[in-house]
C-alpha positions, -999 to +999 in steps of 0.1 A: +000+000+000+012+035-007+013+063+020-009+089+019+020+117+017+036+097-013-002+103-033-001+140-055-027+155-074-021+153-109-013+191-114+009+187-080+026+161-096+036+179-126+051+207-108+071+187-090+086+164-118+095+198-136+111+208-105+136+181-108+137+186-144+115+157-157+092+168-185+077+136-195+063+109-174+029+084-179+009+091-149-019+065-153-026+037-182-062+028-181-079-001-196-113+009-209-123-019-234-121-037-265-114-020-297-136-026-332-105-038-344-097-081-337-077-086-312-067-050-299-080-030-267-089+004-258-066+021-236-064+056-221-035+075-212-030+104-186+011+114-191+032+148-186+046+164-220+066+191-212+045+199-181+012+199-194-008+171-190-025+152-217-052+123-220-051+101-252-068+071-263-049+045-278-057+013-295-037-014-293-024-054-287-015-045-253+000-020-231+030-024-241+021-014-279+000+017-265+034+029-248+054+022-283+026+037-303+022+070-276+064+074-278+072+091-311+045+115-304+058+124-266+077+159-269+063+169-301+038+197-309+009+179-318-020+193-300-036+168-277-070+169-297-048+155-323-034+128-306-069+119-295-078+112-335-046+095-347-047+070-317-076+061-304-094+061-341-099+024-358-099+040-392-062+057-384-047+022-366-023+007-382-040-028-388-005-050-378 
């Protein structure tokens, strides 16, 4: 069990990674279903770009593929509404 004084807000979180000069970090991976698509689930994910925090959803085999999918796009300046369509939309997937 976690402490109580180890638990943060989200928002109190964030200012405190950037405080030790961490700009990215995944703060909560969520399962929420399955996907359209055979074989693939819905995930959503609650991270730190560059101190703002984002939500995405991401479709994928498993959580390690929503975590490979979600990297090239961590750091970048793709608006988060963005990110919403291009990963968590069957018709953008990449059918692998």
């Amino acid at each position: 069990m976690i402490r109580k004084k180890y638990k943060k807000e989200d928002q109190e979180l964030a200012t405190s990674l950037l405080a030790t000069d961490r700009t990215t970090a995944i703060l909560e991976i969520k399962l929420l279903g399955l996907s359209k698509i055979k074989n693939n689930l819905l995930y959503e994910c609650k991270y730190i770009d560059k101190g703002v925090i984002k939500t995405v959803p991401i479709i994928a085999h498993d959580v390690t593929q929503a975590v490979a999918k979600l990297d090239p796009y961590v750091g970048s300046a793709i608006p988060e509404n963005v990110l919403k369509i291009m990963l968590g939309n069957e018709r953008y997937n990449n059918h692998i």
